[in-house]
N, C-alpha and C positions, 0 to 999 in steps of 0.2 A: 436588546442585542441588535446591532447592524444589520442589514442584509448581508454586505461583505464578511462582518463576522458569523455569520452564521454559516456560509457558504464555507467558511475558511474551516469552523468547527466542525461542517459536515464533512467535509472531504478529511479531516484530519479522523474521525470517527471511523469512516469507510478504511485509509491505510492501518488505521489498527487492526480493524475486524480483520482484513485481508495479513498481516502481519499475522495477527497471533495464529489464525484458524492455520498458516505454516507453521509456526511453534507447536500448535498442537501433533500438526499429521507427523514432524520429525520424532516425538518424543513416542507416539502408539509406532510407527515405524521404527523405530531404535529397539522398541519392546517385542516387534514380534521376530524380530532378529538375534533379540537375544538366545546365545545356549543355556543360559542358567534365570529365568526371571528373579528367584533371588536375588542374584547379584544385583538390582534394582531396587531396593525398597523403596525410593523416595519417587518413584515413579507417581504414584496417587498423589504425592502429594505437588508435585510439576504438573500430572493434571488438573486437579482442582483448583489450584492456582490462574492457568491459563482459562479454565471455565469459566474462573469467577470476574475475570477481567471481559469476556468475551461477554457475558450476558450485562455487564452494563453499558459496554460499548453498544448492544443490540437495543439497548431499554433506551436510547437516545441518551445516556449522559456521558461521560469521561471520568479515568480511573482519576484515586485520589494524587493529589498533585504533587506528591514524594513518587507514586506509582505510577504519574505521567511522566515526572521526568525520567526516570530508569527507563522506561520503555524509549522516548526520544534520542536518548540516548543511545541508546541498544539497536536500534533501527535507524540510526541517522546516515548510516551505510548505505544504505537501499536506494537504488538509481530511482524511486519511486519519492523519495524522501523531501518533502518540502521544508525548508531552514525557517521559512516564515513563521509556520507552528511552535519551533523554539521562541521568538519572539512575541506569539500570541501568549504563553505558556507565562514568559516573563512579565508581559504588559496586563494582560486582563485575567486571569487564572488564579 
């Protein structure tokens, strides 16, 4: 791996962590708002999910490459958002 790509996969690593650890606070913040926790069952399961994308982003690797593009996508919004990462995604990934 490059210096440049590496530099590119780190910084794409860093907007994830920082992306999801938002997804996470919105979905415990949605839950402690809730009147009915019921009415939430799938809650655990939108946490574990974002858990389990966040401890490999932490473990230095990247989600699997159907589960980077979703995320790319989902976050390609974000005035933080680098368009390059879709093209790493495409080109070496």
């Amino acid at each position: 791996m490059t210096g440049r790509l590496r530099q590119d996969v780190g910084a794409l690593r860093g907007f994830l962590e920082a992306r999801l650890m938002e997804d996470l606070a919105r979905i415990w913040a949605r839950d402690a708002v809730a009147v009915d926790p019921e009415r939430r069952p799938g809650m655990a399961a939108q946490v574990e999910v974002v858990d389990d994308l966040l401890r490999v982003v932490r473990s230095g690797g990247l989600p699997e490459r159907r589960e980077l593009r979703i995320l790319l996508h989902g976050y390609g919004g974000h005035p933080d958002f680098d368009p390059a990462w879709q093209a790493l995604l495409r080109d070496w990934l």
